[in-house]
C-alpha positions as CSV (number, residue, x, y, z in Angstrom):
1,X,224.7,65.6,-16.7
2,X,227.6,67.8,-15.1
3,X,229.3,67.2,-11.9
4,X,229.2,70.2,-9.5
5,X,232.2,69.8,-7.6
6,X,233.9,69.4,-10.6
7,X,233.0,72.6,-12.1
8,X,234.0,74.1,-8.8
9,X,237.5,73.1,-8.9
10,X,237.7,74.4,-12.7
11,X,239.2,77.6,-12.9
12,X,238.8,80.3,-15.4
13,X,239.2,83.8,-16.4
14,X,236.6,86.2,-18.4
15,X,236.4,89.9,-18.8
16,X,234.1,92.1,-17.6
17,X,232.1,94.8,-20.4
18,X,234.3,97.0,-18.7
19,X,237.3,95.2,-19.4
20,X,238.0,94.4,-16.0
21,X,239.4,91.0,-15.8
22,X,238.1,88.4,-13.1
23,X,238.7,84.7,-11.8
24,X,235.5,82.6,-12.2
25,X,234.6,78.4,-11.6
26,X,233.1,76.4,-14.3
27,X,229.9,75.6,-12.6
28,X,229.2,79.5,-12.5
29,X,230.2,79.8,-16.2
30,X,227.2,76.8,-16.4
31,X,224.3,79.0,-13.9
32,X,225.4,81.8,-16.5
33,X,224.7,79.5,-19.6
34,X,221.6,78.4,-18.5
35,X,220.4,81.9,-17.4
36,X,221.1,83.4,-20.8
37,X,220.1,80.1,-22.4
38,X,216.4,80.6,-20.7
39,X,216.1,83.9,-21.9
40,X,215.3,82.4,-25.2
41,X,212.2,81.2,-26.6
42,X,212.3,80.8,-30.5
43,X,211.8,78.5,-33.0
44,X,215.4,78.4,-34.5
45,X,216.9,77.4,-31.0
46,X,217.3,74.7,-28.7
47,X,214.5,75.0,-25.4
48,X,215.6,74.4,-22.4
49,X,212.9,72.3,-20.3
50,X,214.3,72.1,-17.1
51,X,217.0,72.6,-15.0
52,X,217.4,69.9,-12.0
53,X,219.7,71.3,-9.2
54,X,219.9,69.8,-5.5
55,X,221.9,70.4,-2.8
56,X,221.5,66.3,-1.9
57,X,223.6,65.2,-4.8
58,X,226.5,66.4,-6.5
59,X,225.4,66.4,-10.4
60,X,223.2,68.9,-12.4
61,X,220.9,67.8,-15.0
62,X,220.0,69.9,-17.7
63,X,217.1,68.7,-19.7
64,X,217.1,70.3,-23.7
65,X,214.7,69.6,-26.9
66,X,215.5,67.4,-28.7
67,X,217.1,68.1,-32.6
68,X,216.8,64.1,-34.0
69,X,219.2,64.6,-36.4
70,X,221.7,65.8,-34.8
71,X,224.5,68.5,-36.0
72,X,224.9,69.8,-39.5
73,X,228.6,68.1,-40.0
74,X,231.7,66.8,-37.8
75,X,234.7,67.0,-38.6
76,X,237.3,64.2,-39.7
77,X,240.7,64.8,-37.6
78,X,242.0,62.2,-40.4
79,X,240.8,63.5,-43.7
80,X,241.0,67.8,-42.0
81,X,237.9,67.9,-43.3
82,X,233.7,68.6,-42.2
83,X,231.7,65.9,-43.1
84,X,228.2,66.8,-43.9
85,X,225.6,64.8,-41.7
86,X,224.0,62.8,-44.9
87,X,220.6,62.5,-42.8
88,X,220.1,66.5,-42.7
89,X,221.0,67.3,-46.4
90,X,219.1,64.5,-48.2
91,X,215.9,65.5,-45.8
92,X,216.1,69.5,-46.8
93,X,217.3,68.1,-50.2
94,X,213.9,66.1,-50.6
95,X,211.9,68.9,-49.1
96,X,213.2,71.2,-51.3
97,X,212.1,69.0,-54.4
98,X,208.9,68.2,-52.6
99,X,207.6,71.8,-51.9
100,X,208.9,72.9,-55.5
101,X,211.7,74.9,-54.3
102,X,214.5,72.9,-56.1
103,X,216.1,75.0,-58.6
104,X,217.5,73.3,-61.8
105,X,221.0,74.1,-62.7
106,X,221.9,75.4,-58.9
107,X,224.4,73.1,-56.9
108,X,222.5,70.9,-54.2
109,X,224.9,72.0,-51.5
110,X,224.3,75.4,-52.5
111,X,220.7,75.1,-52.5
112,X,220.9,73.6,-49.2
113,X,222.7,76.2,-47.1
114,X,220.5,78.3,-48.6
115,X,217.7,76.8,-46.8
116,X,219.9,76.2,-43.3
117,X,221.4,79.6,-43.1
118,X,218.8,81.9,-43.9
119,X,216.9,80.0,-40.7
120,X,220.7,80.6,-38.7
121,X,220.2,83.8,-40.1
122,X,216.8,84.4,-38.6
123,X,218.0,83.0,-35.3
124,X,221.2,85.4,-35.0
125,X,219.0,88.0,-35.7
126,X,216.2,87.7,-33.1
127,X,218.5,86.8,-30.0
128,X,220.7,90.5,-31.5
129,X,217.5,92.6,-31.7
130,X,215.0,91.3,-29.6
131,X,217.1,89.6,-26.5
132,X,220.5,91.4,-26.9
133,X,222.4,88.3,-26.7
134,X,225.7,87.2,-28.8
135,X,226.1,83.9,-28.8
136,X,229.9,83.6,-29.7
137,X,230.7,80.1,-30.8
138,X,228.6,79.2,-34.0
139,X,230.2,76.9,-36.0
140,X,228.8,73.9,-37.8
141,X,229.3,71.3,-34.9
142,X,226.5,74.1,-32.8
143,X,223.6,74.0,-35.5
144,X,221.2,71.6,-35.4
145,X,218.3,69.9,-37.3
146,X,215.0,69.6,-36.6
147,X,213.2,66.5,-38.8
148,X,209.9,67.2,-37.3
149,X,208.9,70.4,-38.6
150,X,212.3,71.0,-41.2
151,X,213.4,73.7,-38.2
152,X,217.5,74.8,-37.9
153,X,218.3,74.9,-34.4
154,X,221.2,76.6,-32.9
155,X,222.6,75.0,-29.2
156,X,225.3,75.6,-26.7
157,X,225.5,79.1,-24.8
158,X,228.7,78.4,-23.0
159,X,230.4,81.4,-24.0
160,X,227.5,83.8,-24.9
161,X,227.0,86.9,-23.9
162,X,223.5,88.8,-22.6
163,X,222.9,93.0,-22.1
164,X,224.5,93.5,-25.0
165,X,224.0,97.4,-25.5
166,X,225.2,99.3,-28.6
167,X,228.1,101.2,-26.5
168,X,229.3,97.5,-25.6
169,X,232.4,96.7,-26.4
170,X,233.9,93.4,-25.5
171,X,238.0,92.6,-24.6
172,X,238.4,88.6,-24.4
173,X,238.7,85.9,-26.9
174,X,236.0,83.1,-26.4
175,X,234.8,80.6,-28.7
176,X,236.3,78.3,-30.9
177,X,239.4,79.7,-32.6
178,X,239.0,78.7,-36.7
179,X,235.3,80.3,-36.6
180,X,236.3,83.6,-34.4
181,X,237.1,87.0,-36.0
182,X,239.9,88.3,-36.0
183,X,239.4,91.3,-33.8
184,X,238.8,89.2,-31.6
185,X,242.3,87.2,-31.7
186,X,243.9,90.5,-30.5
187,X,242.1,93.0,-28.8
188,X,242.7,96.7,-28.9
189,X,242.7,98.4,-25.5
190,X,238.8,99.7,-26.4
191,X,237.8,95.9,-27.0
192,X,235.7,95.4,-30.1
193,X,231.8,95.1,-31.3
194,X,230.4,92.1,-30.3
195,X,227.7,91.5,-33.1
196,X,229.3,91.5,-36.1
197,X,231.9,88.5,-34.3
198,X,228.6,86.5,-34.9
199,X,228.6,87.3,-38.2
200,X,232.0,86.5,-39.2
201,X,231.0,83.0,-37.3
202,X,228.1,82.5,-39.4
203,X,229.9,83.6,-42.6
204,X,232.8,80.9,-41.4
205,X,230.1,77.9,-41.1
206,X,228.5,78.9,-44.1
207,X,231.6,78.7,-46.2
208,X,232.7,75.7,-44.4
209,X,229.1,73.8,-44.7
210,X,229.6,74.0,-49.0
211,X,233.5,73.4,-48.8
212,X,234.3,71.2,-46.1
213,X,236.9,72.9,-44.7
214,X,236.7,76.6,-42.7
215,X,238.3,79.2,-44.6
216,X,242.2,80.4,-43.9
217,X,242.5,76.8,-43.0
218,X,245.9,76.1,-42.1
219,X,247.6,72.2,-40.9
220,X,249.6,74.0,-38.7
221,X,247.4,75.0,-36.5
222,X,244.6,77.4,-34.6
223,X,247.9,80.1,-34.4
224,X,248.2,79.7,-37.6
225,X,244.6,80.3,-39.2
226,X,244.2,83.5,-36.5
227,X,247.2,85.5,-38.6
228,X,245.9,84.0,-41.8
229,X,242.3,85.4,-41.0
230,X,244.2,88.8,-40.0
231,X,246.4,88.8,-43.1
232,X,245.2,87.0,-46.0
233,X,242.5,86.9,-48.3
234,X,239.4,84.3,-48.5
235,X,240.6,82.0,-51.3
236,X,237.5,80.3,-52.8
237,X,237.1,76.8,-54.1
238,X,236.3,77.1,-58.0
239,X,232.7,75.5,-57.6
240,X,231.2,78.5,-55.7
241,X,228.6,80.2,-57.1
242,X,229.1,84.3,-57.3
243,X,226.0,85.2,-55.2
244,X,227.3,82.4,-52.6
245,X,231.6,84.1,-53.1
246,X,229.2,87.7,-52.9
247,X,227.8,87.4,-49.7
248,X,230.9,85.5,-47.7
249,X,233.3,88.4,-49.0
250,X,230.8,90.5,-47.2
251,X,230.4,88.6,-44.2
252,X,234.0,87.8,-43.7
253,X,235.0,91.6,-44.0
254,X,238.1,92.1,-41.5
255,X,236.6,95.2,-40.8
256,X,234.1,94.9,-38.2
257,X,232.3,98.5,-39.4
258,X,232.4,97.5,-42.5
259,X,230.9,93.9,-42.1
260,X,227.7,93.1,-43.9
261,X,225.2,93.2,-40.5
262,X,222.3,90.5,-40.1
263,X,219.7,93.4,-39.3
């Protein structure tokens, strides 16, 4: 439930594919949401059932599908840490033991990612290919589960993008700052390549998911971890396995052209 007039009086600014900048209210930036959001009809996303808009009252109702157990992890502001939602992993966990997928000697996180973000994976990959759409703010907080039929869902199109040709290039900075590449922190006057920022994002919640903590973490702030994920190199926790250190080294490449691609 969102109130219109509200939204009306919030002001914000977004760039055009041309770079062109322009002033926009927050209920547009919600019509825009829901119209990309619609576009969408897959089994690794969120559904959007209806939208209930009148002119006789001053709230908009959006009605989703339902993920029962909620999002993947949340983080602690105390402990500066993701806490994995306990309900998700010990369901895939017992799934993966039940269907005979459980490998012996392989971490349980690991083996549980595994299952999560290949299905993230899948997702990224249809709304790229098939409905050229970036959705620009995955993280683990935007990744849902599905108890009913052991189904990943992805949620929350605030900031995606639709007509996403492969000439497009893109010049502002949305999403959440900790899971957003750093081309996109500081533009260059051609803007950048807006699939592989949804890689870098899923590489982010990947490493995050098995760590707890996003990589070029930094207590000082989202300033802070934008120069680290310009400057530095990922530092990897001891535990990870080299296939799992392997593939975020490829999905965390600075270098957009260079990034492993979900295709």
């Amino acid at each position: 439930m969102m109130h219109k007039p509200t939204l009306r009086r919030e002001r914000a600014i977004r760039y055009t594919q041309k770079g062109e900048m322009e002033m926009i209210n927050n209920l547009d930036k919600v019509y825009n949401e829901v119209e990309v959001w619609n576009k969408i009809n897959h089994e690794n996303f969120i559904k959007i059932f209806e939208l209930i808009d009148s002119e006789d009252h001053d709230y908009l109702y959006i009605i989703l599908e339902l993920a029962d157990l909620g999002q993947l992890a949340s983080w602690d502001y105390k402990k500066e840490l993701y806490i994995l939602n306990e309900g998700i992993f010990t369901s895939i966990l017992t799934h993966l033991k039940d269907t005979g997928s459980y490998k012996e000697g392989e971490r349980d996180v690991e083996q549980v990612a595994k299952y999560i973000f290949r299905q993230v994976a899948v997702g990224i990959l249809h709304i790229h290919e098939e409905q050229k759409i970036i959705h620009r703010d995955i993280k683990l907080d935007n990744i849902l589960f599905d108890s009913k039929d052991f189904k990943v869902k992805l949620t929350d199109f605030t900031v995606a993008r639709a007509d996403i040709e492969p000439d497009t290039r893109l010049f502002d900075s949305e999403g959440t700052p900790s899971f957003t590449a750093p081309e996109c922190h500081i533009v260059e006057k051609d803007g950048y390549l807006p699939k592989p920022t949804d890689v870098w994002s899923f590489g982010v919640s990947l490493f995050a998911y098995v760590s707890g903590i996003v990589p070029f973490y930094s207590s000082g702030g989202e300033l802070e971890m934008q120069i680290n994920s310009r400057t530095k190199d990922v530092e990897f926790p001891p535990e990870f396995s080299e296939l799992l250190k392997d593939l975020i080294l490829k999905v965390l490449e600075k270098d957009p052209l260079k990034r492993l691609t979900i295709a």
